[in-house]
C-alpha positions, 0 to 999 in steps of 0.5 A: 110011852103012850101017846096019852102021856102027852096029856100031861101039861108039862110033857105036852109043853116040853114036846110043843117047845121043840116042835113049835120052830120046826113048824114055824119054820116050815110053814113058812117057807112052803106057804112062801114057795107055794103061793108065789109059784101059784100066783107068779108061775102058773099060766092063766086058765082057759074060760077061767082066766087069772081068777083060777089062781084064787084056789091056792087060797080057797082050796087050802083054806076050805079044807082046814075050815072042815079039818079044824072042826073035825080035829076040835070034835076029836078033841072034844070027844078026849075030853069028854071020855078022858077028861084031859084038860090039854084037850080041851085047851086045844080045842078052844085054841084051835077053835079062832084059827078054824073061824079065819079059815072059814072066812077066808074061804068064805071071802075068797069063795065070793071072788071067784064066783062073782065072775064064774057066776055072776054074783058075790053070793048064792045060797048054794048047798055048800056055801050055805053050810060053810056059812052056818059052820062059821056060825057054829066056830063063832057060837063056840068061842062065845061060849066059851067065856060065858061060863065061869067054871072051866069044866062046865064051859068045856063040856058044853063046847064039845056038845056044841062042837058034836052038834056043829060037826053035821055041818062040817060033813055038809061043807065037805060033801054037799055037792054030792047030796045036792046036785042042784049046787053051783059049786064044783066038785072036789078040786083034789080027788082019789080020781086021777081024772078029775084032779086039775091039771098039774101045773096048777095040782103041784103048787096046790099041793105045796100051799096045802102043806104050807097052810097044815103046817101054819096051823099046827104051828099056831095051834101048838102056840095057843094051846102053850098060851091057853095051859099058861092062862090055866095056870096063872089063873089057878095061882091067882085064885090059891092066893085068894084064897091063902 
């Protein structure tokens, strides 16, 4: 069987249906098991204080805000070379849980830096590309509803989501292009060396889990919710016409 079977809306809904509980289910209890082994379990940092606890929020919300964009632009890239409609659906559901990740990171990333850095906000290289990343998430969920044709809206969204992708390699590697950023290096790296240490690292490790999980769980829900939509609206215009 190839994977491109999937691509069929009732074999994609058939397989989401099964693995949607799963998901659920297992989002739920690492998110449960991370986050209060992160914040209830793990001591307070030299020079950083309690503060340090606010990456087991960020850290996992960053990497999904790049992640999703990049899993849009896969999906985008589908649609625009095989014209599979569930693509495009999921890149479109996928699109609003990327844009609270974004913020999330954005919001979090302003609480640990007012007292690392003394202010809510600088125009420092990666936060400055988040910033405009989440821009682009919110460009491509307007456009979306302000094209009548669905397959026009769709083509125009993955050209956007190409164009929005300079951004999501900015976010991830903008410290490296820019010396000069206030923001640190990658928390979790190849290099033994620079990872935190690993009473904080495991935690970390289970909340990442926890948030890829909660996003798969949501996005195999709206993209379910968004196929539905698709075909609710197909009826409705067959009996218009009738």
């Amino acid at each position: 069987m190839s994977l491109w079977d999937y691509a069929n809306p009732v074999k994609f809904m058939r397989l989401s249906g099964r693995l949607l509980p799963v998901a659920s289910i297992l989002a739920g209890i690492s998110l449960a098991v991370g986050l209060v082994w992160g914040f209830f379990f793990t001591p307070d940092a030299e020079n950083f204080g309690s503060t340090v606890k606010v990456i087991y929020v960020h850290v996992p919300a960053a990497m999904m805000a790049i992640n999703i964009w990049v899993m849009m632009l896969i999906a985008s890239l589908i649609w625009l070379v095989r014209r599979h409609h569930v693509s495009a659906l999921a890149a479109k559901a996928a699109a609003p849980i990327g844009a609270v990740m974004t913020l999330i990171a954005l919001i979090t990333g302003a609480i640990w830096g007012q007292p690392m850095w003394g202010t809510w906000w600088a125009w420092d290289p990666r936060l400055t590309s988040f910033l405009i990343l989440f821009l682009f998430y919110l460009g491509y969920m307007a456009l979306w509803p302000a094209i009548e044709n669905t397959e026009t809206a769709a083509d125009l969204t993955s050209v956007l989501c190409l164009v929005g992708s300079v951004f999501a390699v900015l976010s991830r590697y903008a410290v490296n292009f820019w010396n000069q950023g206030l923001h640190q290096g990658a928390t979790l790296s190849l290099d033994r060396q620079q990872h935190i240490a690993n009473v904080y690292w495991v935690p970390l490790l289970v909340c990442i889990a926890g948030f890829v999980l909660l996003f798969v769980a949501l996005v195999l829900l709206r993209t379910r919710t968004e196929i539905r939509l698709r075909r609710l609206r197909a009826l409705e215009q067959r009996e218009r016409l009738a």
